[in-house]
C-alpha positions as CSV (number, residue, x, y, z in Angstrom):
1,X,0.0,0.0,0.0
2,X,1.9,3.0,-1.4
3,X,-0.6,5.4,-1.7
4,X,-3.8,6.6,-1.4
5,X,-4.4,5.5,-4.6
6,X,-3.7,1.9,-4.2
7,X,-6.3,-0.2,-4.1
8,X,-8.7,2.3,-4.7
9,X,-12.3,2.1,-6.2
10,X,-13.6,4.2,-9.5
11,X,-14.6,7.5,-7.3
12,X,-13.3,10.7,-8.2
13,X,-9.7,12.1,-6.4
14,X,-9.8,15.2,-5.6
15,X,-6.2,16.8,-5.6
16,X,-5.0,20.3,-4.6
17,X,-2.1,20.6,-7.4
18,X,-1.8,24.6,-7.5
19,X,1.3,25.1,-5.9
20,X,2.9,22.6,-8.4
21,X,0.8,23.5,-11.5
22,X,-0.9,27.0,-10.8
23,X,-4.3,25.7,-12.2
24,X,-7.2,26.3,-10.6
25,X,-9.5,23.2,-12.1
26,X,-10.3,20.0,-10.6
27,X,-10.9,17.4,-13.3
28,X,-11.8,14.4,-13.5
29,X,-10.7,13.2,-16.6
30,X,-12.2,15.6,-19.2
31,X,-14.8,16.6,-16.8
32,X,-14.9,19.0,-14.1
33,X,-15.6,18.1,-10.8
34,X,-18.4,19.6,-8.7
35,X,-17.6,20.1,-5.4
36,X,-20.6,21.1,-3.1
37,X,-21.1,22.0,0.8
38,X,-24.2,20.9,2.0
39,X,-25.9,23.2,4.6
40,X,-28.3,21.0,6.7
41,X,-31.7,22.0,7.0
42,X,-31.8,24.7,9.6
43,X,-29.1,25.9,9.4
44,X,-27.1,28.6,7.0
45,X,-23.8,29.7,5.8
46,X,-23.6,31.0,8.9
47,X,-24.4,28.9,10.9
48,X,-23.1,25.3,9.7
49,X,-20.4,24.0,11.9
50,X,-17.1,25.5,12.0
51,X,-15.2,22.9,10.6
52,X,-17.5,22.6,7.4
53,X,-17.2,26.4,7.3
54,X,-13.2,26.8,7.6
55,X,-13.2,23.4,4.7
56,X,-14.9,25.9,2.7
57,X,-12.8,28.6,3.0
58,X,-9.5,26.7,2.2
59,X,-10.9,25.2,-0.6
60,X,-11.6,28.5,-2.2
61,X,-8.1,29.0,-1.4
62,X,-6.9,26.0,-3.0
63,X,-8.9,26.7,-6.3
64,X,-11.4,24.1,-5.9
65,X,-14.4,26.6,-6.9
66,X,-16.8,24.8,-3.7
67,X,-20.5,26.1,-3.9
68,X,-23.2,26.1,-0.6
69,X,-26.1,24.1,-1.7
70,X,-29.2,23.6,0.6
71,X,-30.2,19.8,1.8
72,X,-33.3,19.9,0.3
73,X,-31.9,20.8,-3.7
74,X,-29.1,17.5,-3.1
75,X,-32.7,15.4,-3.3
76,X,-33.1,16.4,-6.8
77,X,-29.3,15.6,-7.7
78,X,-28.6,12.2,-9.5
79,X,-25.1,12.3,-8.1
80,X,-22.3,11.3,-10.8
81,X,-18.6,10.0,-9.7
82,X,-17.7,14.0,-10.8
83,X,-19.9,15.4,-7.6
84,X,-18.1,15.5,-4.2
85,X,-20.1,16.6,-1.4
86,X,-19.0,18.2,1.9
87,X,-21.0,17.0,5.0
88,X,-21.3,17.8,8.5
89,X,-23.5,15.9,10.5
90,X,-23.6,12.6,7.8
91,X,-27.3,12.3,8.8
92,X,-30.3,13.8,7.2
93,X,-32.2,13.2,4.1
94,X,-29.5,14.5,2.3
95,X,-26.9,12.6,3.3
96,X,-29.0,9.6,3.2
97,X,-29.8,10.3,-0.4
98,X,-26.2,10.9,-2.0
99,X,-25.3,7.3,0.3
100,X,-28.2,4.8,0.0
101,X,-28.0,3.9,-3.9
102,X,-24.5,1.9,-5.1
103,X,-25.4,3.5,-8.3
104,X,-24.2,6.8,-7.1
105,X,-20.3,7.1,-8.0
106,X,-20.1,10.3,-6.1
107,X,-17.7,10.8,-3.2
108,X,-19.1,11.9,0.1
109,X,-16.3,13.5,2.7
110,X,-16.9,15.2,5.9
111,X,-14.7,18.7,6.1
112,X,-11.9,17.1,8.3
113,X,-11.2,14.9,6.1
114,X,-11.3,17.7,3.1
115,X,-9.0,19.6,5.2
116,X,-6.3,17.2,6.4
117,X,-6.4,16.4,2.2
118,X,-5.8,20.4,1.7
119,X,-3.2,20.4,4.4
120,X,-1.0,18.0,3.1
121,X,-1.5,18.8,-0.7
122,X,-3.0,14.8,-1.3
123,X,-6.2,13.5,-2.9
124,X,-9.2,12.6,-0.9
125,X,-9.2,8.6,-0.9
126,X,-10.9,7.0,-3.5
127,X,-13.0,4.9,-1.8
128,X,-16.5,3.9,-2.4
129,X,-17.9,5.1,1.1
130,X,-18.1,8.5,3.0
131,X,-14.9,9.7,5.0
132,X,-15.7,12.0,7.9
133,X,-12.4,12.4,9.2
134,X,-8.9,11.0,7.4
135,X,-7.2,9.6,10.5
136,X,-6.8,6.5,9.0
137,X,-5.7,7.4,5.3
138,X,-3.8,5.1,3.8
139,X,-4.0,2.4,5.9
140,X,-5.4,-1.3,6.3
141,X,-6.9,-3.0,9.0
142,X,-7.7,-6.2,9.7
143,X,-9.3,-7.6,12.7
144,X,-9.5,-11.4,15.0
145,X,-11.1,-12.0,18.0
146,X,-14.4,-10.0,17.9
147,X,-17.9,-11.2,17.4
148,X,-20.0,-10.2,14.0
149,X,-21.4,-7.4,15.1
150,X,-18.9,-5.7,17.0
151,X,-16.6,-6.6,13.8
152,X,-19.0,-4.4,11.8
153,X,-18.9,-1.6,14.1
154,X,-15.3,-1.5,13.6
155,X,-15.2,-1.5,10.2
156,X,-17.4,1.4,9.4
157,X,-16.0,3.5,12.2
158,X,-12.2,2.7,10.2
159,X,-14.1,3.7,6.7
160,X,-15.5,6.7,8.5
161,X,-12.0,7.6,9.2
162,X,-11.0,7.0,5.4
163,X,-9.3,3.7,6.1
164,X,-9.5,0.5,4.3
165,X,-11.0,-2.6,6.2
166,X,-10.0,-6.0,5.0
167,X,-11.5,-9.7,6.2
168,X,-8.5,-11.3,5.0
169,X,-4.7,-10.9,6.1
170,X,-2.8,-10.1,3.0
171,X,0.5,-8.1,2.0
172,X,-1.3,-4.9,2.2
173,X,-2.5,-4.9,5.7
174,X,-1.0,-2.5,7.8
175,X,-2.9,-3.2,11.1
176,X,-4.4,-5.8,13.1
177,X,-6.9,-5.1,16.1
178,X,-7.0,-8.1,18.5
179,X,-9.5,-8.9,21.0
180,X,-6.5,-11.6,21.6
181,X,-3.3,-12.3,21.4
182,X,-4.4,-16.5,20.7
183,X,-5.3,-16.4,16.8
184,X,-3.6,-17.0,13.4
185,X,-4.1,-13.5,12.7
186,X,-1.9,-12.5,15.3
187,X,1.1,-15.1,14.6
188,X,1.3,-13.6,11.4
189,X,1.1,-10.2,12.3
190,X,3.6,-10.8,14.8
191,X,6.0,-12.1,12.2
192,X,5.8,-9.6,9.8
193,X,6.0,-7.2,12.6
194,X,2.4,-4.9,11.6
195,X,1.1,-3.3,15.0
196,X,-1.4,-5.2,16.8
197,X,-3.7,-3.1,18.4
198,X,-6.6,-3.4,20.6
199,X,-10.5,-2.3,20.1
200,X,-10.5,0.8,21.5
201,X,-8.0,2.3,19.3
202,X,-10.1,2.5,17.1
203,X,-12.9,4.3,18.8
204,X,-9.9,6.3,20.4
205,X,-9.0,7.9,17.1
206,X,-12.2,8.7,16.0
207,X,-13.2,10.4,19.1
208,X,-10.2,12.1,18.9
209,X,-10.2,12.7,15.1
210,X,-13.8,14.4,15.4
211,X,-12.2,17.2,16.8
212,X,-8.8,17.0,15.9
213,X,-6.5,16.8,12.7
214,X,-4.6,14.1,13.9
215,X,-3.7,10.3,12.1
216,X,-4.1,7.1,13.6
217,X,-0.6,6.3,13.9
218,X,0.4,9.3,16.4
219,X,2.4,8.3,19.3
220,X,-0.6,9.5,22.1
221,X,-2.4,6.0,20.7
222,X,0.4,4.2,21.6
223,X,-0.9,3.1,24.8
224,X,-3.4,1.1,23.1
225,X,-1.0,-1.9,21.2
226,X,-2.3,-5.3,22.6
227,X,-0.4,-6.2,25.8
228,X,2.0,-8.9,25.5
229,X,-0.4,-11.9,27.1
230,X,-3.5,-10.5,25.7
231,X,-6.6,-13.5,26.0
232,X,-3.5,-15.9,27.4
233,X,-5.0,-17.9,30.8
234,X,-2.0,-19.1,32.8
235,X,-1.8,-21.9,35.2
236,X,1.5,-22.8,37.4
237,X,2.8,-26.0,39.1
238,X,6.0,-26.4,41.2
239,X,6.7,-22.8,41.9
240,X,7.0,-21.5,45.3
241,X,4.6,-19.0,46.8
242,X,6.8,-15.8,45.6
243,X,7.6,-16.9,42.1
244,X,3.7,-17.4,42.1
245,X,3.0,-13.8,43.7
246,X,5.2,-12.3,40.7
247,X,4.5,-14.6,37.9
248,X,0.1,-13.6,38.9
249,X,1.3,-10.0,39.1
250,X,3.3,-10.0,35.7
251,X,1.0,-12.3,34.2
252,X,-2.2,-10.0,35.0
253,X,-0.1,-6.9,34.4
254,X,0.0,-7.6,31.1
255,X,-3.2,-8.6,29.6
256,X,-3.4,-12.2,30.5
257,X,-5.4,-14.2,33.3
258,X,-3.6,-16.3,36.0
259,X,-5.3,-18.9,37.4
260,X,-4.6,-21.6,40.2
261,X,-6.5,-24.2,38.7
262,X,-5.9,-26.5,35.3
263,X,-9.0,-26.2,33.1
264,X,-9.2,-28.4,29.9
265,X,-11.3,-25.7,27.7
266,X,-9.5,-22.7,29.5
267,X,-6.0,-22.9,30.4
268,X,-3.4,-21.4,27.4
269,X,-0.5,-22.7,29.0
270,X,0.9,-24.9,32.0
271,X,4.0,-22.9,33.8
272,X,6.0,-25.5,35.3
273,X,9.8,-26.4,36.7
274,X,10.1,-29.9,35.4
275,X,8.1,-32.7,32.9
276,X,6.2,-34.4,36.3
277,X,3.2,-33.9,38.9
278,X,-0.6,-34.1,38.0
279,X,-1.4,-30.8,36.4
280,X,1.7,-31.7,34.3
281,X,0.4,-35.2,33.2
282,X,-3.5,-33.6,32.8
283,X,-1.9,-30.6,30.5
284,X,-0.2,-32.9,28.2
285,X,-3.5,-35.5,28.3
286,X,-4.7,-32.0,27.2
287,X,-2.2,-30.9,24.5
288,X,-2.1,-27.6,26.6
289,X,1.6,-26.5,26.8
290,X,4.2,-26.7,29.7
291,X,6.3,-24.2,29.8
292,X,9.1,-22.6,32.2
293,X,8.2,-19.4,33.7
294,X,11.1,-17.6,31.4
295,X,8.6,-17.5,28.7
296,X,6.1,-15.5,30.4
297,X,8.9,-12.8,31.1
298,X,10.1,-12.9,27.4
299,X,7.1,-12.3,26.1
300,X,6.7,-9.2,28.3
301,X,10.1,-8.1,27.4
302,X,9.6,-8.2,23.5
303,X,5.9,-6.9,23.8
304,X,3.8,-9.7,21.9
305,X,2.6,-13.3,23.0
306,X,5.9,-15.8,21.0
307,X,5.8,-19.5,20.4
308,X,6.1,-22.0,23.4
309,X,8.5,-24.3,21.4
310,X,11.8,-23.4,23.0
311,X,10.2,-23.0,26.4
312,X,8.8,-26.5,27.1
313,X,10.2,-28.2,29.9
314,X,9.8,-31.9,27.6
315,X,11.8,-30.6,25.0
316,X,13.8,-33.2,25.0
317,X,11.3,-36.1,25.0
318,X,10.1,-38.1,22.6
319,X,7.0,-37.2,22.2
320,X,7.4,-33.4,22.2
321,X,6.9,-33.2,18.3
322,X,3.3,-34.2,19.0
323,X,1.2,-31.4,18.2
324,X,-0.4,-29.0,20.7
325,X,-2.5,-26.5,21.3
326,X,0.1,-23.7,21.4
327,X,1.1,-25.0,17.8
328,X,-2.5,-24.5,16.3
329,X,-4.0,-21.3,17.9
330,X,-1.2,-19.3,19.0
């Protein structure tokens, strides 16, 4: 992915070329484009918000010749992919209108996203749904752990913010938000070392991106990578009461759940001294992993969940080659 007009969809661009060029068109192809700020019933020139007002402004500055139309003459417009329109609230008849038929080609931006575009002389995304804000330009996210619906909340608030939202995990992805650090998705993003981040930096940036100009990747979101044993449940054996009182607080300090007991359906992995005792004979009965405590702090000291392979206290059985849980989810 490098550029916004990568993997893009047949929309129009709209891009602020005057300081290179000194013209004052914007084309698309032979056509020019329209570009239109929609007042919302109610309101006037005046009195639309500040942000859609100041987009107006700079776009007269840039030479993009914007005109005020009222939300009730967009109901009469059969919008064609060389109409843009300017929106704040995306709500309303009209922007219902200009959004609810595929067949309209048009693009549909709110005025942060128009002016983070102006300020860094780049084209608007050309992208098949309306952008509010552009705090996730040129990026692609992917997501594991999260039920349907919550997965479709995410993805329209990463559109909102211009982004591109991808089922799959391919090449392009740039992103991955985890609800756990126990999935496919996660191994591989690990590996090609793309940020894994959780849930709510999503619904961070776009609180903060509806007031802000600000991208996704600034270093106030930082706090909200996936912790290290994100979704791991840890069980011990053989450790004395200390090594357990720091292993629970490291353990829980970092995302994951520590529990006393050896659960079948629950426990990720078995942290052990030596290949012997009940929980360790259960665990492997269980294919869960049994692992020296030194794995839990590695993790924590490289910042993602890693494979239990070099950790196991059977290494050297064996029977160790025998596939296990670790192997398949994590």
């Amino acid at each position: 992915f490098t550029s916004t007009r990568d993997n893009i969809h047949d929309t129009v661009g709209i891009e602020t070329e005057m300081a290179e060029t000194g013209e004052n068109d914007l084309d698309c192809g032979d056509l020019t484009v329209v570009v239109r700020f929609v007042i919302p019933k109610g309101r006037t020139e005046v009195t639309v918000t500040e942000a859609l007002a100041q987009a107006f402004e700079q776009s007269k500055e840039a030479g993009l010749a914007p005109i005020w139309v009222q939300e009730q003459e967009v109901l009469n417009i059969s919008p064609t992919k060389t109409d843009v329109f300017v929106m704040d609230p995306f709500s309303g008849p009209g922007f219902n209108h200009v959004t609810s038929s595929s067949k309209f080609k048009c693009t549909v931006v709110g005025p942060r996203c128009l002016l983070a575009c102006l300020a860094n002389n780049t084209p608007v995304p050309e992208l098949p749904y309306p952008m509010y804000t552009a705090a996730m330009k040129g990026m692609i996210v992917t997501i594991s752990g999260l039920e349907k619906a919550e997965k479709e909340k995410f993805k329209q608030l990463v559109e909102k913010m211009a982004g591109i939202y991808s089922n799959a995990f391919h090449d392009g992805v740039t992103h991955l938000v985890a609800a756990t650090a126990r999935s496919q998705k996660y191994e591989v993003a690990v590996g090609k070392e793309i940020p894994c981040m959780l849930p709510r930096w999503v619904e961070e940036v776009w609180k903060v991106s509806n007031t802000e100009m600000v991208t996704a990747v600034d270093p106030r979101f930082s706090s909200h990578r996936c912790p290290a044993l994100l979704g791991v449940t840890v069980s011990v054996s053989q450790l004395n009461r200390a090594d357990k009182e720091l292993l629970k607080k490291s353990v829980e300090t970092h995302g994951g759940v520590y529990s006393g007991v050896l659960e079948m359906d629950k426990t990720t992995v078995l942290v052990c001294t030596s290949p012997a005792g009940d929980k360790y004979s259960h665990a492997k009965k269980w294919n869960i992993p049994c692992v020296t405590s030194q794995w839990v702090f590695d993790c924590i000291e490289k910042g993602y969940c890693l494979q239990t392979d070099s950790y196991r206290v059977d290494r050297g059985k064996a029977n160790s080659s025998t596939p296990t849980k670790q192997d398949q989810t994590m």
